[in-house]
VEXNUVO-478969 format. One record per residue: residue number from 1; residue in three letters; x, y, z of N, C-alpha, C in turn. Coordinates in steps of 0.05 Angstrom, whole numbers. Each point is the difference from the previous one (the first is absolute). Layout:
<sites>
pos, code, nc1, nc2, nc3, cac1, cac2, cac3, cc1, cc2, cc3
NUM, ALA, X, Y, Z, X, Y, Z, X, Y, Z;
...
</sites>
This chain:
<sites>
pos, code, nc1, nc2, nc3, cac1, cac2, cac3, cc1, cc2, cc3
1, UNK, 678, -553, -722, -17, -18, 14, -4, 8, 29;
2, UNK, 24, 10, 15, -5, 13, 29, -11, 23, 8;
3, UNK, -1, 10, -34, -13, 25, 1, -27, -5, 5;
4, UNK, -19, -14, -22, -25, -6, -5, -8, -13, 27;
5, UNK, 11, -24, 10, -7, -17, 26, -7, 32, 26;
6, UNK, 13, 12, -5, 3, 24, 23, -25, 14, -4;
7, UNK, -9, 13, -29, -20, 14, -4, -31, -18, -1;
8, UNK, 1, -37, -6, -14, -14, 4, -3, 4, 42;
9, UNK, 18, -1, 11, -10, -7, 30, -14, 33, 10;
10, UNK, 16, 21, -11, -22, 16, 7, -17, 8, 3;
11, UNK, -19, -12, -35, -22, -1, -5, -19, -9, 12;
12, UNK, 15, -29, 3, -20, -17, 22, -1, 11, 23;
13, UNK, 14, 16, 18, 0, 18, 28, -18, 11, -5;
14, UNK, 4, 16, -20, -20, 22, -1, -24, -4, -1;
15, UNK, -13, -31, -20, -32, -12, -1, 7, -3, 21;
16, UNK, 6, -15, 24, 1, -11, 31, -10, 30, 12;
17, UNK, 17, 19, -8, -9, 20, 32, -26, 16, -25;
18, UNK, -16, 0, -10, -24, 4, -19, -16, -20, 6;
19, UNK, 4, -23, 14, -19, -16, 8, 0, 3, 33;
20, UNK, 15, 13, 8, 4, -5, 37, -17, 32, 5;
21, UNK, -4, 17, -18, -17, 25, -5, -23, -7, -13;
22, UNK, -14, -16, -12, -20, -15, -10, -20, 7, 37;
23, UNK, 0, -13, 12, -23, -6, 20, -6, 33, 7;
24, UNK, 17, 9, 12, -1, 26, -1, -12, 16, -8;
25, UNK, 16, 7, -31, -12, 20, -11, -34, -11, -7;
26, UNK, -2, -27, 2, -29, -1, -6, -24, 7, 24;
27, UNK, 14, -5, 22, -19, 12, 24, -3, 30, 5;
28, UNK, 17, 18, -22, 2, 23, 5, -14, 10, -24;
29, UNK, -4, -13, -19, -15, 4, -26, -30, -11, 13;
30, UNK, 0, -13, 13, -30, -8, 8, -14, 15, 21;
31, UNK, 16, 6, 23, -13, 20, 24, 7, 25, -2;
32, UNK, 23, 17, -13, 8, 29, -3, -5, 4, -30;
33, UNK, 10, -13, -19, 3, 13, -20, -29, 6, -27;
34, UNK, -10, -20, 5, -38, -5, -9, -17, 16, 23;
35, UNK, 4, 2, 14, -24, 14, 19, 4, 28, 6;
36, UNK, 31, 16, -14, 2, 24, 1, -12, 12, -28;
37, UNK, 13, -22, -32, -14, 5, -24, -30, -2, 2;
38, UNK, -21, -19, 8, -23, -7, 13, -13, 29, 18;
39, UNK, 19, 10, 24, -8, 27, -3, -9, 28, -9;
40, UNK, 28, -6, -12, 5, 26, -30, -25, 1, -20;
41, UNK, -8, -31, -1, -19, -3, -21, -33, 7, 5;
42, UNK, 1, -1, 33, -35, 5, 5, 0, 21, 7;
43, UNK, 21, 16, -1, -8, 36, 9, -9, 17, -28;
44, UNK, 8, -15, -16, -13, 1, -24, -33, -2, -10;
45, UNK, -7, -10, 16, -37, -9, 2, -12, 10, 18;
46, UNK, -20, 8, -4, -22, 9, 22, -16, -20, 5;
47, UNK, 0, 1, 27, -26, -30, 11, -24, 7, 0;
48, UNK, -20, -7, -12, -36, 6, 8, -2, -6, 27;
49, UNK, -15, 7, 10, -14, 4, 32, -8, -38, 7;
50, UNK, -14, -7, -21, -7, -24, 0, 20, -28, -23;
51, UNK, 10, -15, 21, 23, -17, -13, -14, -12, -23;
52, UNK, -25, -5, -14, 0, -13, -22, -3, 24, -25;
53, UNK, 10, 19, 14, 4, 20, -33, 24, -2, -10;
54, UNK, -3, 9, -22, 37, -6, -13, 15, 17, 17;
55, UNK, 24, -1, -10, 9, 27, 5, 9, 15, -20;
56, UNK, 12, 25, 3, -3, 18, -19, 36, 7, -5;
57, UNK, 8, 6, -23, 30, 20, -1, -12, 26, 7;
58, UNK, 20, 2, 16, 4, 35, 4, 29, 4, -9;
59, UNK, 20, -8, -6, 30, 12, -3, 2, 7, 25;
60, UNK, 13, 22, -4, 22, 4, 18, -17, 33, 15;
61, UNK, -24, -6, -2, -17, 21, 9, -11, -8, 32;
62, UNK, -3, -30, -4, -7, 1, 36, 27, 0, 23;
63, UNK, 27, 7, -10, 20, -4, 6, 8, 33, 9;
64, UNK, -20, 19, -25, 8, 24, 11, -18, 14, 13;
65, UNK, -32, -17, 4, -11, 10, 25, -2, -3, 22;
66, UNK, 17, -31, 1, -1, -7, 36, 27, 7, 6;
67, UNK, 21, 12, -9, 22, 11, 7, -2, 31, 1;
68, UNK, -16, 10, -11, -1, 19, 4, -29, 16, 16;
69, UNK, -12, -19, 10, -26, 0, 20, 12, 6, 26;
70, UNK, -15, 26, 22, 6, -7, 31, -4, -21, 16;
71, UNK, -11, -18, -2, 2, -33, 5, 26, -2, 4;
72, UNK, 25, -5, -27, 17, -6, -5, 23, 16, 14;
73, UNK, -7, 20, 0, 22, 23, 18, -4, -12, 22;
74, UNK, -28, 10, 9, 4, -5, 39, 3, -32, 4;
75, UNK, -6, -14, -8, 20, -33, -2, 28, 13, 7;
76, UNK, 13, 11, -25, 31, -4, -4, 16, 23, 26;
77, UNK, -18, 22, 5, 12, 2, 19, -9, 1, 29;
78, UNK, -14, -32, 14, -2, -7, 13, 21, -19, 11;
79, UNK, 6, -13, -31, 28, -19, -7, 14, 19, 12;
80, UNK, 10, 17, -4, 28, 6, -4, 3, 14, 32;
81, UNK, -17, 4, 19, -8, 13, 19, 1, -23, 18;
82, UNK, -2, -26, -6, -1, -19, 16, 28, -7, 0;
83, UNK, 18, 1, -27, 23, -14, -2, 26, 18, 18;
84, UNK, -18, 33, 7, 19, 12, 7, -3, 4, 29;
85, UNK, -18, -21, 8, -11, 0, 29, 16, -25, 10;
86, UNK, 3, -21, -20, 5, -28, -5, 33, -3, 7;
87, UNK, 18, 10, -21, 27, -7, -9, 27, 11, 26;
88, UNK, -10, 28, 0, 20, 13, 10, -2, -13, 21;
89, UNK, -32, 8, 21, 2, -14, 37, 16, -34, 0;
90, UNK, -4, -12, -20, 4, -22, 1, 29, -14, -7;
91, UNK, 15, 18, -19, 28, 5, 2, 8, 10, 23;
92, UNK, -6, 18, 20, 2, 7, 14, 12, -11, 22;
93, UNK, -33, -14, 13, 2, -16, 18, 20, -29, -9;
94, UNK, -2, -14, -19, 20, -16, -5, 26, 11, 3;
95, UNK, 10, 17, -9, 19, 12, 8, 10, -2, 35;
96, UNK, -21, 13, 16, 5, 11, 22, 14, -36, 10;
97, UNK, -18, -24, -5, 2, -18, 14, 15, -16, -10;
98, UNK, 11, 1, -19, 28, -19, -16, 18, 13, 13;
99, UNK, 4, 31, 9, 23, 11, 12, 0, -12, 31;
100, UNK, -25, 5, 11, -2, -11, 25, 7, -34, 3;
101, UNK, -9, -12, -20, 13, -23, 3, 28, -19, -11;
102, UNK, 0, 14, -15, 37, 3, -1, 19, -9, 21;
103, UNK, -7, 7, 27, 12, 5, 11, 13, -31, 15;
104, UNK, 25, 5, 4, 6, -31, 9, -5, 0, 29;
105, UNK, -27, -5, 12, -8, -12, 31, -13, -18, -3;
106, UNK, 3, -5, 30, -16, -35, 8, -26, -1, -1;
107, UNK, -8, -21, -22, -29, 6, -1, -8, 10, -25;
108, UNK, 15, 14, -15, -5, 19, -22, -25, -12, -16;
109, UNK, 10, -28, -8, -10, -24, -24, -36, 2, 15;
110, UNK, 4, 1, 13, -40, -3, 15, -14, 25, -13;
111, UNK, 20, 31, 5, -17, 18, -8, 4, -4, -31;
112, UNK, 20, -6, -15, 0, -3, -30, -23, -11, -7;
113, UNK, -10, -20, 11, -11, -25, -7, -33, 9, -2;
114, UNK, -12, 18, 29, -19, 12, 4, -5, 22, -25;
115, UNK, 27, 19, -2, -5, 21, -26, -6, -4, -23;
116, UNK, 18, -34, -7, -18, -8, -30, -25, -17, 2;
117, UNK, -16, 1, 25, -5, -26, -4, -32, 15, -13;
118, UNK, -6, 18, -10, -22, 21, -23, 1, -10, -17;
119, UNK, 28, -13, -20, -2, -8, -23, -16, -24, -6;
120, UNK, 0, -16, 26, -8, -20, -12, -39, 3, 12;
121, UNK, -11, 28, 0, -24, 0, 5, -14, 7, -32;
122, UNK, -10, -6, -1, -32, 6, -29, -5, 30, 10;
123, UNK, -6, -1, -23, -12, 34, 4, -27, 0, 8;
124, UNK, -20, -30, -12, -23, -1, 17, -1, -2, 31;
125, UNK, 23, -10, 10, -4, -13, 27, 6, 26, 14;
126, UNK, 22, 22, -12, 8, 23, 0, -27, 18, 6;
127, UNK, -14, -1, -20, -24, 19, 1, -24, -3, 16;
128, UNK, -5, -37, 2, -11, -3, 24, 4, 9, 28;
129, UNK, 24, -3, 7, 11, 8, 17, -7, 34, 18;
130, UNK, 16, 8, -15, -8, 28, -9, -28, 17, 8;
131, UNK, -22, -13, -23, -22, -9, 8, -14, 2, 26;
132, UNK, 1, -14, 14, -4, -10, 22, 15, 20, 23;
133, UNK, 20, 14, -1, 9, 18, 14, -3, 33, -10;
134, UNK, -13, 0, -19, -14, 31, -6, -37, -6, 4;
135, UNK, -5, -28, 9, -30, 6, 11, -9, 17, 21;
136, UNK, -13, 5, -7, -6, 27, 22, -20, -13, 24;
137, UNK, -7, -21, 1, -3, -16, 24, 12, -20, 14;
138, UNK, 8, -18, -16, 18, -21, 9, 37, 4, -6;
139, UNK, 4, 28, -3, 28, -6, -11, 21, 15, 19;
140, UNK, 22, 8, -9, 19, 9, 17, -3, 31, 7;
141, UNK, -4, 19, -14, -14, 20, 1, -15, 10, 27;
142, UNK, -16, -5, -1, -18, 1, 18, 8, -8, 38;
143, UNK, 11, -29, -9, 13, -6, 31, 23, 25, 6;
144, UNK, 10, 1, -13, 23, 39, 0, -16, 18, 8;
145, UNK, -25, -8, -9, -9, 34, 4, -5, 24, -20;
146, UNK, 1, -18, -26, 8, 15, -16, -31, -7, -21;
147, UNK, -20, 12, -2, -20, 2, -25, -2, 19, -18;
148, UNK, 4, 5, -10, -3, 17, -29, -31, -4, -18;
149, UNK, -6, 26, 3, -27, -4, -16, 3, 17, -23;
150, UNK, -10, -21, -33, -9, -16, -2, 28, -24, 14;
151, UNK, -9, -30, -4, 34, -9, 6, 19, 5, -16;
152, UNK, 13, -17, -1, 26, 6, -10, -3, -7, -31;
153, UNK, -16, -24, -5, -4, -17, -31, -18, 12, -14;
154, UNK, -13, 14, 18, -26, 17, -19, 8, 33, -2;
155, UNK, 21, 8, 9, 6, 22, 10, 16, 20, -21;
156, UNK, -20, 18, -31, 25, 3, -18, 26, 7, 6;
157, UNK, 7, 12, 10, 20, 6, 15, 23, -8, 7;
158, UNK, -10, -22, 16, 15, -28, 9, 3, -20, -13;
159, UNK, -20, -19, -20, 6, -17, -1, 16, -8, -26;
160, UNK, 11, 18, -13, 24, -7, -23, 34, 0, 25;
161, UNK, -6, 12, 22, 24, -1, 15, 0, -37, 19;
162, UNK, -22, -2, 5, -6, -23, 14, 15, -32, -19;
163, UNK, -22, 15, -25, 12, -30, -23, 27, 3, -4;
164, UNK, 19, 29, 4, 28, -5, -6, 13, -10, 20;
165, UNK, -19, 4, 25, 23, -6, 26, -1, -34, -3;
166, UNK, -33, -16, -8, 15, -25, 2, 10, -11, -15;
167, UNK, 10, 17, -24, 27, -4, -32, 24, 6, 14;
168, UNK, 3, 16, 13, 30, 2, 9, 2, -28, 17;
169, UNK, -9, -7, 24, -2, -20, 17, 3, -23, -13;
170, UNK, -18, 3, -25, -3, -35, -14, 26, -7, -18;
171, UNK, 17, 27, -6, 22, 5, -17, 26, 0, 17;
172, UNK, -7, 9, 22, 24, 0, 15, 20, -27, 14;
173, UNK, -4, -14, -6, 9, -26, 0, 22, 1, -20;
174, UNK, -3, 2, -23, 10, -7, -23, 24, 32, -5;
175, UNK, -13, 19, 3, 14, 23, 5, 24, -7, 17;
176, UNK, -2, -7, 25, 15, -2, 16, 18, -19, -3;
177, UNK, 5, -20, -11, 6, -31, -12, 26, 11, -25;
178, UNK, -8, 19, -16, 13, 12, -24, 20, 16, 12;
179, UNK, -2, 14, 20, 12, 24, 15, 23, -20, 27;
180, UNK, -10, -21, 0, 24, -14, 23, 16, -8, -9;
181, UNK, -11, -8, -38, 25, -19, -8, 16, 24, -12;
182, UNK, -6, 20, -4, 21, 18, -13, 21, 13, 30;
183, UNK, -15, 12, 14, 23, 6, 23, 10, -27, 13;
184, UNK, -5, -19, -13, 15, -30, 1, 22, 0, -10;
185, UNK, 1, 7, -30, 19, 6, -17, 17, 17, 5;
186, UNK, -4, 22, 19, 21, 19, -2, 28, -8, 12;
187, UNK, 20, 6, -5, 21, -9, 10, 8, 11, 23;
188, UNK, 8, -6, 31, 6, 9, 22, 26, 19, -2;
189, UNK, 16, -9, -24, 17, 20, 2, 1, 27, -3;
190, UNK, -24, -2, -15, -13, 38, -8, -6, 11, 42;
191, UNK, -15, -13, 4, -3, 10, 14, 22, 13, 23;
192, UNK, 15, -25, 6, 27, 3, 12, 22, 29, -15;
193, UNK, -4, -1, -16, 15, 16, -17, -17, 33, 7;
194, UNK, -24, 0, 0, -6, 26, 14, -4, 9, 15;
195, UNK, 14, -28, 28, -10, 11, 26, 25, 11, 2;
196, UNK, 18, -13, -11, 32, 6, 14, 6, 27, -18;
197, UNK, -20, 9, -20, 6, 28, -5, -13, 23, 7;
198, UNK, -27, -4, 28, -18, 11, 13, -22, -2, 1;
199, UNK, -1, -14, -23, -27, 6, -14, -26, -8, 33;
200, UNK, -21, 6, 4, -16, -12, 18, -23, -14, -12;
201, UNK, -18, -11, 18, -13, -22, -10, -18, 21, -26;
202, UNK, -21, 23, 10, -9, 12, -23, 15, 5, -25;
203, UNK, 19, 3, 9, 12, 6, -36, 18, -25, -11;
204, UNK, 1, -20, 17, 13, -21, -9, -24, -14, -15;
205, UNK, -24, 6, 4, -32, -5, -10, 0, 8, -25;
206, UNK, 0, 35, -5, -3, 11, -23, 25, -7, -11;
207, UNK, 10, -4, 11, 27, 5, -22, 15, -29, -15;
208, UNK, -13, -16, 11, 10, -30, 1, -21, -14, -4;
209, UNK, -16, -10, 15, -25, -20, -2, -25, 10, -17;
210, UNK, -4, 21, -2, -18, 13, -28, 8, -7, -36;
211, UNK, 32, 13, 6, 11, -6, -24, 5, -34, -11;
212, UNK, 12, -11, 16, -3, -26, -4, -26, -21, -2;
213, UNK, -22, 13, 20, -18, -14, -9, -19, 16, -25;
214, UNK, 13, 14, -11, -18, 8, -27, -18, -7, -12;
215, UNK, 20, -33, -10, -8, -14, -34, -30, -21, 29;
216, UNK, -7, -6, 26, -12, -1, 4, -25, 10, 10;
217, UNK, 4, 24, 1, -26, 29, -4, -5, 5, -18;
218, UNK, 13, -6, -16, -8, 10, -37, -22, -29, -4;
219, UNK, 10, -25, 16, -19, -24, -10, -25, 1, 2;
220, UNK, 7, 5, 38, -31, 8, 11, -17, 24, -4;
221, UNK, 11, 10, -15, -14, 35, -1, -17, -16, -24;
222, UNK, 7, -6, -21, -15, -17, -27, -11, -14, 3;
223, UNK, 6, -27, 21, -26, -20, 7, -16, 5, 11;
224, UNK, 3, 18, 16, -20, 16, 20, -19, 20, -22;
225, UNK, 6, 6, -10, -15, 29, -24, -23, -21, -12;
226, UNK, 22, -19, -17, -26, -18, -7, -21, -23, 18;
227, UNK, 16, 2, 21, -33, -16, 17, -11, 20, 9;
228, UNK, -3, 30, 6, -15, 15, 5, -24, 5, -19;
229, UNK, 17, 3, -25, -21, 7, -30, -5, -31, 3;
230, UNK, -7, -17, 5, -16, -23, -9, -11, -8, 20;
231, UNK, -3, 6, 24, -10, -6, 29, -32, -7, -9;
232, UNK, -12, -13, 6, -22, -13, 9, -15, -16, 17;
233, UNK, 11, -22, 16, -18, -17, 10, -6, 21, 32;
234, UNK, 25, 21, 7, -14, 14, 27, -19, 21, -1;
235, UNK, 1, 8, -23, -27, 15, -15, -25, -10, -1;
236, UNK, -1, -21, -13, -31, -16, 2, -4, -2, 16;
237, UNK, 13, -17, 30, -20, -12, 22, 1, 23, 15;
238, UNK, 15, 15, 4, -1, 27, 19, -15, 21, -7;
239, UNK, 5, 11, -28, -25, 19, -1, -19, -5, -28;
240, UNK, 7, -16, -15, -15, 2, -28, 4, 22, -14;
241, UNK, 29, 14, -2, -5, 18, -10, -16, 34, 1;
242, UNK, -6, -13, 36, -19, 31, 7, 18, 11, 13;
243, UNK, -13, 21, 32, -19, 18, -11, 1, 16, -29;
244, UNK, -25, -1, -2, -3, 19, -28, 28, 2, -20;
245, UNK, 17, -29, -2, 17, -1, -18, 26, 22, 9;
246, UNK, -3, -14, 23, 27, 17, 12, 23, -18, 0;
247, UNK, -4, -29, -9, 20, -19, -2, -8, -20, -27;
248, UNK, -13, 17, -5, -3, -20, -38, 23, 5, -19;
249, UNK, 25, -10, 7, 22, 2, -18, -11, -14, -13;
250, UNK, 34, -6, -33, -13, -1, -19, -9, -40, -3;
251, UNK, 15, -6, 15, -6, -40, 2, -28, 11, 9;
252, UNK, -5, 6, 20, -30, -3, 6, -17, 4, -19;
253, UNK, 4, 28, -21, -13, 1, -9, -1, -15, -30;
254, UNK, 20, -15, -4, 0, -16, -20, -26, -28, 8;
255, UNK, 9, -10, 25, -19, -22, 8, -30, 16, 1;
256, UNK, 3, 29, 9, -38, 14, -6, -2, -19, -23;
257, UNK, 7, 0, -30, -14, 2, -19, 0, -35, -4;
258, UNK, 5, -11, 15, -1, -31, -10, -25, -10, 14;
259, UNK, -8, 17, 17, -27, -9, 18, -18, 7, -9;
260, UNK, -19, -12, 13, -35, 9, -8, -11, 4, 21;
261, UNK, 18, 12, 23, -18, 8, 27, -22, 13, 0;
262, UNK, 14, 34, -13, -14, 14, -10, -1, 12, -19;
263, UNK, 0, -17, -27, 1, 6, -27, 7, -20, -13;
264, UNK, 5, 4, -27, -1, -28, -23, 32, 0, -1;
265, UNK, 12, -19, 8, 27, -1, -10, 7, 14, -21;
266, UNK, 32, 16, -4, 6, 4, -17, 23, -3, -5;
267, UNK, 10, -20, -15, 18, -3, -14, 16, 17, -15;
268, UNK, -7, 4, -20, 15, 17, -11, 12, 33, 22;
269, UNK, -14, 4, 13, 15, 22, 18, 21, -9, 21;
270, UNK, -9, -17, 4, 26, -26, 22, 20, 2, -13;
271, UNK, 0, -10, -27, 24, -6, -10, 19, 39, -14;
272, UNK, -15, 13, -1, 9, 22, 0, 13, 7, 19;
273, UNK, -10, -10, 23, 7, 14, 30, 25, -14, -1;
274, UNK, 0, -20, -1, 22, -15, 6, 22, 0, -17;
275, UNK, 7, 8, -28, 20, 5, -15, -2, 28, 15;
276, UNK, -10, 18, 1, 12, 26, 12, 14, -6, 29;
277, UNK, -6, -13, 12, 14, -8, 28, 26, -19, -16;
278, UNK, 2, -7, -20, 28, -14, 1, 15, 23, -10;
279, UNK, -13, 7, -23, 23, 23, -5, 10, 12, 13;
280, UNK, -26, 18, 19, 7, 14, 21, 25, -8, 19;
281, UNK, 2, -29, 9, 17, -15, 20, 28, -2, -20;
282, UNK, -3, -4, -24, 27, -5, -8, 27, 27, -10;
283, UNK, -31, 22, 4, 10, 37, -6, 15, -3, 19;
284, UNK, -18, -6, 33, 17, 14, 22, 25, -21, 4;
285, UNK, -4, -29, -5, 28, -10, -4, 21, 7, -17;
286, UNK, -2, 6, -15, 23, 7, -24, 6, 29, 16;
287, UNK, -19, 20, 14, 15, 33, 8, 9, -4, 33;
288, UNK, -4, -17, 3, 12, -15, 25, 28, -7, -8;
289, UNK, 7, -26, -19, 19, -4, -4, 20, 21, -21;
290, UNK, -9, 19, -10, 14, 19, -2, 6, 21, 16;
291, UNK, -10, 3, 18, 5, 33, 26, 12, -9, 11;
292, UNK, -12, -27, 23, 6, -11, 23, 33, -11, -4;
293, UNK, -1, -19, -26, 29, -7, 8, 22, 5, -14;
294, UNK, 2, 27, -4, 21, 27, 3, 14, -2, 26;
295, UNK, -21, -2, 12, 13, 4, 42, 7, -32, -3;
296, UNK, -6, -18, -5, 11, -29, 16, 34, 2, -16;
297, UNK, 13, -9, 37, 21, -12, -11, 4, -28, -4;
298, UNK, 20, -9, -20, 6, -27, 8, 19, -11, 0;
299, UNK, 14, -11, 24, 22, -2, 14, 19, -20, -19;
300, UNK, 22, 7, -6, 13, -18, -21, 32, -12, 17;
</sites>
């Protein structure tokens, strides 16, 4: 009888936590899990020019010409040119200023406060911003002394470096925020322990505060990878995607085909674009989390 009563109360646990996963899993069946199958399924069809034609099956044939089209290349490695413009400066500088503020002086909490205070900006307000200080009449530029012809936004040249500089800026909040709470965590005794064996501040750096903050460079290196490959809103209002598709990564160019600016929406290539951008994002996560954290330690 104590037996059964025991395997009766589990049961019921188990309906209980199958119903406390109920709301859940249904919001994730409704906004992720139908709109990725819903994807899968219109790259399958070709759209007519004009929305009251049917559409057509093509299989798995319009899948291997827009992936394998120069469209699709110079997209992907505009991506990957942005992400490598994107990630590293921006680890970087987070880096430089979690170390700099680490530090126990009076006052410290004001500059903390100033370094994250990016996260809590939009990337529109970000890009506006931005914006407005690469005008080549009214902006910061210019009062410096500094014009560049063409400017800077129209400038092929320049302006995939411009849209990354205000990704790092708009990211660096949050960068920085990840990077304080880990040399938060480190224990003072490490440090103590390698002053009193010589160690100096540079190699008490490499040798101590790198290693320990690992498992949080390994975080940011990954969240960072994927908001680069999905970056959009400082793309649209900054350059559209120009000059001459010198910043039409691949989000941009997924939103190309949903418009009728200049041309008939297309669906079915959107949704191509866009399962190749997840895959793509979930390749470089999985060879991320295999290379990268080889090197992370984690302190036991």
């Amino acid at each position: 009888m104590v037996t059964n009563s025991r395997a009766q109360r589990r049961r019921r646990e188990a309906s209980l936590g199958y119903l406390l996963l109920l709301p859940a899993v249904t919001v994730f069946a409704v906004f992720i899990f139908y709109p990725f199958l819903r994807n899968f399924q219109l790259g399958f069809y070709l759209n007519p020019p004009f929305p009251n034609l049917p559409k057509r099956w093509v299989g798995f044939d319009q899948y291997r010409d827009i992936l394998g089209s120069d469209s699709f290349v110079d997209s992907l490695k505009t991506t990957i040119a942005f992400a490598f413009l994107t990630v590293p400066a921006g680890i970087a500088l987070g880096m430089a200023l979690a170390v700099a503020a680490n530090r126990k002086l009076k006052g410290i909490g004001i500059y903390r406060t100033i370094f994250s205070s990016t996260v809590a900006t939009s990337v529109a307000v970000a890009a506006v911003i931005f914006s407005m200080l690469f005008n080549p009449i009214v902006g910061l530029l210019p009062w410096l002394g500094v014009n560049p012809t063409p400017p800077i936004i129209e400038n092929p040249d320049l302006a995939l470096g411009a849209v990354a500089l205000v990704t790092v800026w708009q990211t660096l909040g949050l960068t920085f925020i990840l990077l304080s709470a880990g040399l938060q965590a480190i224990p003072e005794d490490l440090y103590e322990a390698a002053a009193l064996d010589g160690a100096g501040a540079t190699t008490r750096f490499w040798r101590v505060t790198l290693p320990m903050l690992s498992p949080t460079l390994f975080f940011a290196v990954v969240i960072g990878s994927i908001h680069a490959f999905q970056s959009f809103g400082q793309i649209d209002i900054i350059t559209n995607g120009g000059p001459f598709k010198r910043t039409n990564v691949l989000t941009y160019s997924i939103y190309s085909e949903l418009t009728t600016a200049n041309h008939a929406a297309n669906p079915g290539k959107a949704a191509v674009l866009a399962i190749a951008l997840f895959v793509i994002t979930l390749g470089l996560t999985l060879i991320q989390m295999r290379v990268l954290e080889r090197r992370v330690h984690y302190a036991r």
